[in-house]
C-alpha positions as CSV (number, residue, x, y, z in Angstrom):
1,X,0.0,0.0,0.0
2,X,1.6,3.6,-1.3
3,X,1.7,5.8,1.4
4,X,1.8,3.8,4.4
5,X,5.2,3.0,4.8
6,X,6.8,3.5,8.0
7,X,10.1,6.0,8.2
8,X,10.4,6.3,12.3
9,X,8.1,5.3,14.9
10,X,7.9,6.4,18.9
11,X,5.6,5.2,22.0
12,X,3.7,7.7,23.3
13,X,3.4,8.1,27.5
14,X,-0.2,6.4,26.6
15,X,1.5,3.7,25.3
16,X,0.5,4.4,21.9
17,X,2.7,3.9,18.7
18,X,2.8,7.5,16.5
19,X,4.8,7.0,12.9
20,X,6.2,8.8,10.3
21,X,5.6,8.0,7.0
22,X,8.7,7.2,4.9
23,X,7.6,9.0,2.4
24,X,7.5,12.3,4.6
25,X,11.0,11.3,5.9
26,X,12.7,10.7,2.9
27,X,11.6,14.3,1.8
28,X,12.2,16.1,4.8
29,X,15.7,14.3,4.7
30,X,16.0,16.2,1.0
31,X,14.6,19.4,2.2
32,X,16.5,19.6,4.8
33,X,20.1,18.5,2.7
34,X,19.6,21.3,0.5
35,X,19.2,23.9,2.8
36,X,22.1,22.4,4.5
37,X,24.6,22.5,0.7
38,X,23.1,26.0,-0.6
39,X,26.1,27.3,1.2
40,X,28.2,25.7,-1.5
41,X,25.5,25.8,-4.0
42,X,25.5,21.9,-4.1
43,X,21.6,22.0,-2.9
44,X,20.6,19.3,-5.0
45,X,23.6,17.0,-4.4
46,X,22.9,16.4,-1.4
47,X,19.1,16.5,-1.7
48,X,19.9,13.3,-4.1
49,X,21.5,11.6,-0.7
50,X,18.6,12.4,1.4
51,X,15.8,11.2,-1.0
52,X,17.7,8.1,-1.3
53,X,19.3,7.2,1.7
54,X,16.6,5.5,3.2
55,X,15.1,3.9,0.5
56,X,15.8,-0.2,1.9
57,X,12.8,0.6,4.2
58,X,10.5,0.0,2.0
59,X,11.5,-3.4,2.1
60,X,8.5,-6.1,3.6
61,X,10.8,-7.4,6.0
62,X,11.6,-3.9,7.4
63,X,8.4,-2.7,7.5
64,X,7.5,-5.9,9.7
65,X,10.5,-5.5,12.2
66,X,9.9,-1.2,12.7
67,X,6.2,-2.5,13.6
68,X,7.0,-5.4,15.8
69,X,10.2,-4.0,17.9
70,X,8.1,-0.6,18.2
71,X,5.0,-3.1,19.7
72,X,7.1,-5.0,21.9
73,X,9.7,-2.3,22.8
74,X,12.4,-4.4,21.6
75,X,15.6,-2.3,19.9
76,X,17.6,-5.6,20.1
77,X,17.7,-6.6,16.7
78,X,18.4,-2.8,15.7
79,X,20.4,-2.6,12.9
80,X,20.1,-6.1,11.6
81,X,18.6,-5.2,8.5
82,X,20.4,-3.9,5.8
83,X,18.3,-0.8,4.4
84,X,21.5,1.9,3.9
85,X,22.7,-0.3,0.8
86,X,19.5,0.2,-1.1
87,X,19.8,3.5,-2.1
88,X,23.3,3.6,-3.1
89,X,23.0,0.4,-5.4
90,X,19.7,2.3,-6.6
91,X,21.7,5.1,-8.0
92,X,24.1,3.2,-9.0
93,X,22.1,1.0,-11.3
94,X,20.6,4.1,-12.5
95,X,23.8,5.6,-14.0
96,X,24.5,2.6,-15.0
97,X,21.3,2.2,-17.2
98,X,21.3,6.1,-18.4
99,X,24.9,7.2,-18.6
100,X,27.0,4.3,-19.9
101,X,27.3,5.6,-23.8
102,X,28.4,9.1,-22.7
103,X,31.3,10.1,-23.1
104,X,31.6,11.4,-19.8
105,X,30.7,8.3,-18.1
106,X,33.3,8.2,-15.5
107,X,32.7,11.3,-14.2
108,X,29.2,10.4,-13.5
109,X,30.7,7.2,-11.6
110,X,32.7,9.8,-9.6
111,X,29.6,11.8,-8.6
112,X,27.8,8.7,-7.9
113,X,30.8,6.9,-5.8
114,X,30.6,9.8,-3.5
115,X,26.8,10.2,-3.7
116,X,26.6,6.3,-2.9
117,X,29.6,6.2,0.4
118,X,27.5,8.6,2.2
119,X,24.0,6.5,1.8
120,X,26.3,3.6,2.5
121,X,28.1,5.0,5.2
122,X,25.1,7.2,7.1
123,X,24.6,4.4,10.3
124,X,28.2,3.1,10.0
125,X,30.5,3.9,12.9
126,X,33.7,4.1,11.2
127,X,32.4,6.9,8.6
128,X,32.2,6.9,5.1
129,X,33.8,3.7,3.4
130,X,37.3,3.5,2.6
131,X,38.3,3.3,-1.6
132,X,41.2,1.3,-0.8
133,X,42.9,0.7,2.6
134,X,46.2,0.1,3.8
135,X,45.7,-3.8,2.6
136,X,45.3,-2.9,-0.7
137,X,41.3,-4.1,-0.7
138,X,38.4,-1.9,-1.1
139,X,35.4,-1.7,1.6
140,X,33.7,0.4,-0.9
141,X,33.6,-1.8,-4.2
142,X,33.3,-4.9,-1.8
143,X,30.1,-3.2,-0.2
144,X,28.5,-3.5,-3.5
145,X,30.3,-6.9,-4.9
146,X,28.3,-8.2,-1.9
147,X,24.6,-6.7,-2.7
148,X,25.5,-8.0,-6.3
149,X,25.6,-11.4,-5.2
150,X,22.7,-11.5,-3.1
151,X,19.7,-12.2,-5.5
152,X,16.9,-12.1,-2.4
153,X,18.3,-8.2,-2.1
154,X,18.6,-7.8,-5.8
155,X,14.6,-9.1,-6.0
156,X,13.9,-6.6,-2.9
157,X,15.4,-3.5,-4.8
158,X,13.4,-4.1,-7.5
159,X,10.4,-4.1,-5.7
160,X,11.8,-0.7,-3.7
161,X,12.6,1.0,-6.8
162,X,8.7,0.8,-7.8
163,X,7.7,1.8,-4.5
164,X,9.6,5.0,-4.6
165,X,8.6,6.1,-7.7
166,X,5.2,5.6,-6.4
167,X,5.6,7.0,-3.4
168,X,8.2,10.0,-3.4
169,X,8.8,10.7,-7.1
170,X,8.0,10.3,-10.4
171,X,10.7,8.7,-12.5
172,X,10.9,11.9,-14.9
173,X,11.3,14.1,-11.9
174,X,14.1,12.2,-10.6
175,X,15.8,12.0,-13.4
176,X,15.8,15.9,-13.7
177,X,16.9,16.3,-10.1
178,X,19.5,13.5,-10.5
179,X,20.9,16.1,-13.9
180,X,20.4,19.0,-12.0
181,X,22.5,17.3,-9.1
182,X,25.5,16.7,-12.1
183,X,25.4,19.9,-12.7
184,X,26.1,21.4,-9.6
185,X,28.5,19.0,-8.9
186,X,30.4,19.4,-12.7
187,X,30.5,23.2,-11.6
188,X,32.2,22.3,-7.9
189,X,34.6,20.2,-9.7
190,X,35.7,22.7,-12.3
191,X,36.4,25.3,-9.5
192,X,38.5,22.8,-7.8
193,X,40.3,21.9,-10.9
194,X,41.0,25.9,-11.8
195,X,42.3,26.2,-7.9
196,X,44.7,23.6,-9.1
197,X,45.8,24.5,-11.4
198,X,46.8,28.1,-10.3
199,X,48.5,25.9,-7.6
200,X,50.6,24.4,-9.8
201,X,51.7,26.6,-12.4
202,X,54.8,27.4,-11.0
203,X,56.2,23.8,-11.3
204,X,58.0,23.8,-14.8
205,X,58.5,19.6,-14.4
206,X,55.3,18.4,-16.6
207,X,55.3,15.2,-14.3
208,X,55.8,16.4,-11.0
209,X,53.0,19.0,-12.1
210,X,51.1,15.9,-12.8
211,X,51.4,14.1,-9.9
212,X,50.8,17.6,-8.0
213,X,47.7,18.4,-9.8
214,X,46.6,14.7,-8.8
215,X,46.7,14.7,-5.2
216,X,45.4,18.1,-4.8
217,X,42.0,17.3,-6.6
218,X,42.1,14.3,-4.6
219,X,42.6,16.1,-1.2
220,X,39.4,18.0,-2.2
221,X,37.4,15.4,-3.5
222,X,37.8,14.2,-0.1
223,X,36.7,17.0,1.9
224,X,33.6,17.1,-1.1
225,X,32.9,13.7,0.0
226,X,33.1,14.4,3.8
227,X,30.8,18.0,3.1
228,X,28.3,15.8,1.2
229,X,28.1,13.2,3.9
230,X,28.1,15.7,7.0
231,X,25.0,17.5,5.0
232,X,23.3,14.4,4.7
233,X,24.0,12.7,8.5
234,X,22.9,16.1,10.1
235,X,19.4,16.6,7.8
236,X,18.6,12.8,8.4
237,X,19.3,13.0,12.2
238,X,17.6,16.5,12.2
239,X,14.0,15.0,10.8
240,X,14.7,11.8,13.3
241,X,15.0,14.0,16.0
242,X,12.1,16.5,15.9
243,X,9.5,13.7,15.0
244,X,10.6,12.4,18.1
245,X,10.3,15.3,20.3
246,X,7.4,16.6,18.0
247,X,8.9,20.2,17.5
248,X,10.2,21.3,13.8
249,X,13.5,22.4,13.3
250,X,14.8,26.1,13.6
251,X,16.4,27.5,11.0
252,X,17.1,31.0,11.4
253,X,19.7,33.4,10.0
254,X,21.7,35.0,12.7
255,X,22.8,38.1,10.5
256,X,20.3,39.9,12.9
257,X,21.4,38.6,16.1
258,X,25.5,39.3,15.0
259,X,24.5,42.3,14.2
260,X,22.9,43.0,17.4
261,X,25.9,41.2,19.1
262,X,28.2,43.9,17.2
263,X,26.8,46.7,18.5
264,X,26.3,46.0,22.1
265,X,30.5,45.1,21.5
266,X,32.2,48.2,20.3
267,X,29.7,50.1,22.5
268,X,31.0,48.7,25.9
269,X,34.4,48.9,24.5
270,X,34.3,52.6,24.0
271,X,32.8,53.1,26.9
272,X,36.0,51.1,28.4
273,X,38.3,52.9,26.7
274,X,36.7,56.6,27.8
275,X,37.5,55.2,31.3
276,X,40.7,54.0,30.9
277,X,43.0,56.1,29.5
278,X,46.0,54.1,30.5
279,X,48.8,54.0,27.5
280,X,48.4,49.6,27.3
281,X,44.3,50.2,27.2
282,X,44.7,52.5,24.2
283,X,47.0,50.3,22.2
284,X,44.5,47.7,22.4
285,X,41.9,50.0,21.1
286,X,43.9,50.5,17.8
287,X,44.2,46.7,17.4
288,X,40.9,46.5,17.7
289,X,40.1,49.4,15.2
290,X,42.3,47.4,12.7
291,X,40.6,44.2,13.2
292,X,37.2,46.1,12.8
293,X,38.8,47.4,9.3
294,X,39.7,44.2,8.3
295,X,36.7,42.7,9.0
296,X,35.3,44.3,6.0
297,X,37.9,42.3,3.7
298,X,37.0,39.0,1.7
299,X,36.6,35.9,3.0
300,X,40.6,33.8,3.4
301,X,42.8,32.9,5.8
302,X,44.3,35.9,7.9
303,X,46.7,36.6,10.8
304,X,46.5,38.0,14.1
305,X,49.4,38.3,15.4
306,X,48.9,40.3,18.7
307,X,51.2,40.2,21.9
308,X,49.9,38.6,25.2
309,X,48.1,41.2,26.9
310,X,46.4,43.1,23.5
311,X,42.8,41.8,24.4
312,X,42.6,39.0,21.6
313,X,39.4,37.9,22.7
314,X,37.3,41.0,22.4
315,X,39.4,41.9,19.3
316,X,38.9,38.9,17.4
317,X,35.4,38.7,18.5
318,X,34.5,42.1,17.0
319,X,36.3,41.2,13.7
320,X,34.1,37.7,14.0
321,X,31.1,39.4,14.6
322,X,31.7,42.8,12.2
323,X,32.4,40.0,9.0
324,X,29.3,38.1,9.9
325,X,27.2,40.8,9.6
326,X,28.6,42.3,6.3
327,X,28.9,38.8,4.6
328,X,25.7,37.1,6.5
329,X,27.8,34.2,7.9
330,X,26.2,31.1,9.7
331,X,28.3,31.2,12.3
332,X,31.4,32.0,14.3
333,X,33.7,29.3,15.8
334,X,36.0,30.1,18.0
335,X,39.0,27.1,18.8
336,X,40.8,27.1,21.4
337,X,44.2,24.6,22.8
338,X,42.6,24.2,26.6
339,X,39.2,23.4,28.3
340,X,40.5,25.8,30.9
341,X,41.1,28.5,28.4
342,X,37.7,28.0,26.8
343,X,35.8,28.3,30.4
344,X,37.6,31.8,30.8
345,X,36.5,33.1,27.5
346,X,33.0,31.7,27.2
347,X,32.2,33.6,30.0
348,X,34.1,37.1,28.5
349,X,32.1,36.5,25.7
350,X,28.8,36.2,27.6
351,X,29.7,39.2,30.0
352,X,30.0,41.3,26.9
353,X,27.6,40.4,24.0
354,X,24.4,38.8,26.1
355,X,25.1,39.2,30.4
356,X,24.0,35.6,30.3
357,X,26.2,33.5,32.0
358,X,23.9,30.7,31.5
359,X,23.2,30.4,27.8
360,X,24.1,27.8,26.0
361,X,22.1,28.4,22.5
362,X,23.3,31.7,21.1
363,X,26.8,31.3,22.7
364,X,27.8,27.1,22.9
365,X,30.7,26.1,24.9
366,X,31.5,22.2,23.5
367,X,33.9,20.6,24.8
368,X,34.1,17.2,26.8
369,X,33.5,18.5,30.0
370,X,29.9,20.3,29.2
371,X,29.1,17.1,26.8
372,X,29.2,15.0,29.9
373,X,27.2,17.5,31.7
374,X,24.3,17.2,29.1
375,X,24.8,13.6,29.1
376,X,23.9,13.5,33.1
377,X,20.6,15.1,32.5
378,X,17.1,14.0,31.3
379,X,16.4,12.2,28.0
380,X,14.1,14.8,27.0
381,X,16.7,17.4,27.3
382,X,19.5,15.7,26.1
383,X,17.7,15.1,23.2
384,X,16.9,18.8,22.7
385,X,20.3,19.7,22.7
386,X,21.2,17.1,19.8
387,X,19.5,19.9,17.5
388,X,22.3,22.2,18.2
389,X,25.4,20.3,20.2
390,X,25.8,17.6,17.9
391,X,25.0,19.6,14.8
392,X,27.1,23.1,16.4
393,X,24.1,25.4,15.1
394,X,24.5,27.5,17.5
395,X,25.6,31.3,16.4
396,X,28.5,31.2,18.2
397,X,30.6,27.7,19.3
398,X,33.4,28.0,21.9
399,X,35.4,24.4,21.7
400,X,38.3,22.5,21.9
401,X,41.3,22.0,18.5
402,X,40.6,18.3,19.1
403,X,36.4,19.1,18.8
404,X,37.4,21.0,15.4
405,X,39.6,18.1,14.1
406,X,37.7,15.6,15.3
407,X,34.6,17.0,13.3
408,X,36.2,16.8,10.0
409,X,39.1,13.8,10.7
410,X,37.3,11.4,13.6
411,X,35.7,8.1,12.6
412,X,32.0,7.7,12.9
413,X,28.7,9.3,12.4
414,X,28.2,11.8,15.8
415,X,31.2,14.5,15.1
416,X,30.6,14.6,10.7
417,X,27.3,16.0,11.5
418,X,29.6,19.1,12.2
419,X,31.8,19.8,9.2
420,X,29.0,21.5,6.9
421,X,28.3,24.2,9.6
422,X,32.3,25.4,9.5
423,X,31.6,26.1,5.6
424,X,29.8,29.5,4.7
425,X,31.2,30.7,8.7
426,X,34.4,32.3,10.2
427,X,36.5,30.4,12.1
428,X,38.8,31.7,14.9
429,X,41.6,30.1,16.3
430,X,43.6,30.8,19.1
431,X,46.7,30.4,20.2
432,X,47.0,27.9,16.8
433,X,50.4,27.3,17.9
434,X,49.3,24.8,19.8
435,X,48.4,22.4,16.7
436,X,49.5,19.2,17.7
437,X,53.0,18.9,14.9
438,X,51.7,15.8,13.6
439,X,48.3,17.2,12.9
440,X,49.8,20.1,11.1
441,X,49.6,19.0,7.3
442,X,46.1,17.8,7.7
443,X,44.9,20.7,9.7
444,X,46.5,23.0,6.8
445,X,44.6,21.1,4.5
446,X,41.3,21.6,6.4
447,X,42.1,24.9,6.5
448,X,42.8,25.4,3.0
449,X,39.3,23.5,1.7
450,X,37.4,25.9,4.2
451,X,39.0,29.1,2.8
452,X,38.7,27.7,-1.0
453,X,35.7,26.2,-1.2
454,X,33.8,26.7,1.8
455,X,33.6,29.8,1.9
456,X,35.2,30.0,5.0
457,X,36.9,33.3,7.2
458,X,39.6,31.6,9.0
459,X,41.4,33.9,11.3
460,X,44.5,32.7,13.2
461,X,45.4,34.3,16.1
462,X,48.4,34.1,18.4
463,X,51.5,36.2,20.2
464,X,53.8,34.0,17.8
465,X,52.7,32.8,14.8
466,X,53.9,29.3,13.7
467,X,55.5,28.3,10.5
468,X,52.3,26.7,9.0
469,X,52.7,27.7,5.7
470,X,56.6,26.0,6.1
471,X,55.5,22.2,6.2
472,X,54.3,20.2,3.3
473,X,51.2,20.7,3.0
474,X,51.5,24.7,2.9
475,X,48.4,27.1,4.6
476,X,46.8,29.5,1.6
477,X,47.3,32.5,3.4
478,X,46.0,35.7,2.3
479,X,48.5,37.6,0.4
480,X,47.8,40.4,2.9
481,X,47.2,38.3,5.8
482,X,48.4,40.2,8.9
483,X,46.0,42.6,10.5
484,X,48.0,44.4,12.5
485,X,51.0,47.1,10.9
486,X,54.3,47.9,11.8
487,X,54.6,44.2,13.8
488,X,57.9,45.2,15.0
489,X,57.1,48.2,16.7
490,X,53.7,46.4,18.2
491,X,55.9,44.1,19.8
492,X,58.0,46.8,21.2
493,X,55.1,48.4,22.7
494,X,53.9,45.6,24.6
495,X,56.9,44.2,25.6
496,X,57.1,44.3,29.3
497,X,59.9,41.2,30.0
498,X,63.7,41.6,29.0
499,X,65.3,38.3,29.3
500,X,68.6,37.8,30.3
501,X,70.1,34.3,30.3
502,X,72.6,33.7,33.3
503,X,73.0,30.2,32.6
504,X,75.9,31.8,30.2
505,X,79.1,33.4,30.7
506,X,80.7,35.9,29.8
507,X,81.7,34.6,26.4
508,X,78.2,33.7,25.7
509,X,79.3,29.3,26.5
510,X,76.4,27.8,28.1
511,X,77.2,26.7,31.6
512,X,75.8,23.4,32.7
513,X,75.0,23.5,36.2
514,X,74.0,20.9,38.4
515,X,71.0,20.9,40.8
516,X,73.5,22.5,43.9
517,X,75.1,25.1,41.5
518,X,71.8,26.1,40.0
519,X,70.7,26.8,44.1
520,X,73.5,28.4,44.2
521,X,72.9,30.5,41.6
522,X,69.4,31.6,42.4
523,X,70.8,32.3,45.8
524,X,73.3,34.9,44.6
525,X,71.1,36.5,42.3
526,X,68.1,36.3,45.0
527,X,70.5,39.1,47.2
528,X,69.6,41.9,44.7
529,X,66.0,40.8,43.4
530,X,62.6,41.1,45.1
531,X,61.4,37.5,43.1
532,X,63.1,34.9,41.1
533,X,61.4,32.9,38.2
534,X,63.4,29.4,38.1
535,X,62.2,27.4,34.7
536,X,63.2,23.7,35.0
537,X,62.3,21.1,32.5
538,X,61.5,17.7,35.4
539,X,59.5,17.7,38.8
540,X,62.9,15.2,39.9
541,X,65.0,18.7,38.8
542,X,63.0,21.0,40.4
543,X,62.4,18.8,43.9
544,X,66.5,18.9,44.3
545,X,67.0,22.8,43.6
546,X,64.4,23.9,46.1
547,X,66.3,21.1,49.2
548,X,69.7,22.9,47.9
549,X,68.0,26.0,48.1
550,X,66.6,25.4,51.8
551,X,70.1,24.4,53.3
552,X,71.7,27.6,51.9
């Protein structure tokens, strides 16, 4: 029977069963994908995974067990039928059967693959599928191999297949979404290709130019794959989520509310700076001014480099907030090294934009800490919050350089939902010289995909800016990346420690000094200082200076 087909089902407190039609899942999935992709104007790309990405449930056999573990209240044989398959094989029979004389026919089997890993991939803990792992075997092609050979699910697809086009839509209509789709995703190629090759034009070697050209389109393709995916995990966990609670999604543009945010900013610092004419308070005002000028530049990748003690918070929240307003961003992320850190500026943030230390939806602190907070408190609530945590749809996100990797890099289904919302939004990280080393190539190519193709306003702030663009895979900075002029002479101004190293002589040889000469030392030097900073690199080290020091 068209129509009837279940998507989702929940138990009422009366012990009733309310469902949601497939049908109206499968298009809310859509809807909700293409609102999620007009950032990147790939709207109907991902609108192709969320039509399709349930379509196994249409199957008898799944229709009988939704019913039946609804009825008994039995979730323990969740997951034990395959539906995710369906829709991939689906589309994959269908470019098959359409596209196979074009000449082009491998580029629709690229737009497909990646169409195909995220309906394959959207319950599957590890993430999307890998091509070909370290073993030289693919997950991916084996995935299908084994649908292939299974004529009871071959017989089933069939059958699904008619439903949908019964049921959702017509065969001519989806076959004019499905070119529409190509399209958009021909266009997103083509910029990525001209990006390369502007890359590369500088590399006179035709094959290393080659290979170059290669693995850059690659690296892309991959974070197309993962923007596809993340678009599609968060608009079918969205629908899931408010049929259960029985509230419809929010979706509102926070131009307003930045805007709002921006003006309630400079005004209390003005008012600051009126009553605090001090010489340090004034020089943060004019970094502030520069960062409220620059705001008003493109979208890339730019620098703050301001001394400890310049305010970066405030500063880099007014060029955040001045950006989002002009450019009508989605959101502003700020990423941070520490939990401790975070804590400190959430609450700067709050005391200046909202006097709410207590909110949580315009201003969002995630890290692991508050996760496990939410996690302590009711179902109900907890399941709120999924609309906005898990997804970070929240204006403003304060979190964690492990939170921002781990949304983009992490295995898994919970952290993707993430990635989409960092596209079309500025990003500000702090103290970024505390990326891990061996997480610096891949963050630079994060970094890169968000500024190139995302859209993205990425601005890195620090007192000493590290070498990022130095390591392999180089960051794209801006060619006029640094806020803040005359660097030199801005250091000079806030420099408030001279540092002297006595472990030298006078020849400038560095003594080595064991634990009693280094008590020694401090002792002698302790005769003509108020206080004495001692810097040792073990607790063992430090334990044996301070018992020399007390029998002096």
């Amino acid at each position: 029977m068209v129509g009837n087909f279940i998507g989702h089902t929940k138990k009422l407190k009366n012990n009733t069963i309310e469902t949601q039609s497939l049908r109206d899942h499968l298009l809310n999935t859509q809807k909700y994908a293409e609102k999620y992709a007009s950032d990147l104007s790939l709207e109907h790309v991902a609108g192709l995974a969320g039509i399709l990405h349930d379509l196994g449930k249409y199957q008898s056999k799944f229709q009988e067990y939704i019913i039946e573990s609804t009825r008994k209240g039995d979730q323990s044989k969740k997951g034990s039928i395959d539906h995710s398959s369906f829709g991939a094989i689906f589309l994959r029979d269908f470019i098959s059967e359409n596209f196979s004389e074009k000449e082009n026919y491998y580029d629709f089997l690229d737009f497909g693959g990646i169409l195909e890993n995220a309906i394959f991939s959207h319950h599957n803990y590890l993430g999307l599928k890998d091509y070909i792992n370290p073993d030289l075997m693919s997950p991916f092609l084996n995935r299908i191999e084994k649908f292939k050979d299974d004529e009871e699910k071959k017989r089933q697809l069939k059958k699904c297949k008619e439903l949908f086009y019964k049921d959702v839509i017509t065969e001519e209509k989806f076959t004019k979404y499905f070119q529409l789709a190509f399209d958009e995703y021909e266009a997103f190629i083509s910029k990525i290709r001209n990006k390369v090759t502007l890359k590369t034009e500088q590399i006179l070697n035709e094959n290393a130019k080659n290979n170059k050209q290669v693995m850059l389109e690659l690296q892309a393709k991959y974070f197309l794959s993962e923007y596809v995916y993340s678009c599609l995990l968060d608009a079918d966990r969205t629908d899931a989520t408010a049929f259960k609670l029985s509230k419809n999604p929010n979706f509102s543009d926070n131009t307003e509310l930045f805007e709002k945010y921006y003006s309630k900013l400079v005004g209390k610092l003005h008012k600051l700076n009126k009553n605090d004419n001090s010489k340090i308070n004034q020089l943060r005002a004019e970094i502030s001014e520069e960062c409220d000028q620059a705001a008003e530049r493109p979208s890339g990748i730019y620098t703050l480099s301001a001394s400890t003690g310049s305010g970066k918070t405030l500063t880099s929240l007014r060029f955040g907030l001045k950006h989002a307003k002009l450019y009508h961003k989605k959101h502003i992320i700020y990423v941070l090294p520490y939990i401790t850190i975070i804590e400190q500026n959430s609450e700067v943030i709050r005391k200046f934009l909202n006097d709410n230390k207590d909110d949580s939806q315009n201003i969002l602190e995630f890290h692991s800490n508050v996760s496990q907070k939410v996690a302590d408190k009711s179902e109900e609530t907890t399941n709120a919050l999924d609309l906005t945590e898990d997804s970070w749809d929240s204006p403003i996100i304060v979190t964690t350089m492990v939170q921002f990797l781990d949304s983009i890099f992490a295995s898994g289904t919970k952290h993707r939902r993430r990635f989409h919302n960092l596209c079309d939004s500025i990003v500000i990280f702090d103290e970024v010289q505390k990326v891990p080393i061996k997480c610096l190539d891949m963050f630079n190519e994060a970094v890169n995909f968000l500024k190139n193709f995302g859209n993205t306003n990425v601005l890195l702030c620090t007192a000493t800016q590290p070498a990022l663009e130095e390591v392999k895979q180089k960051l794209d900075l801006n060619i006029d990346h640094e806020i803040i002029p005359n660097l030199i002479e801005h250091e000079q101004q806030f420099k408030r420690v001279e540092f002297i190293d006595k472990t030298q002589n006078d020849d400038g040889i560095d003594l080595v000094l064991n634990s009693i000469q280094a008590a020694e030392l401090i002792f002698k030097k302790s005769q003509n200082f108020k206080s004495i900073l001692g810097i040792f690199n073990t607790i063992d080290v430090t334990k044996k200076i301070y018992s020399n020091l007390k029998k002096i």
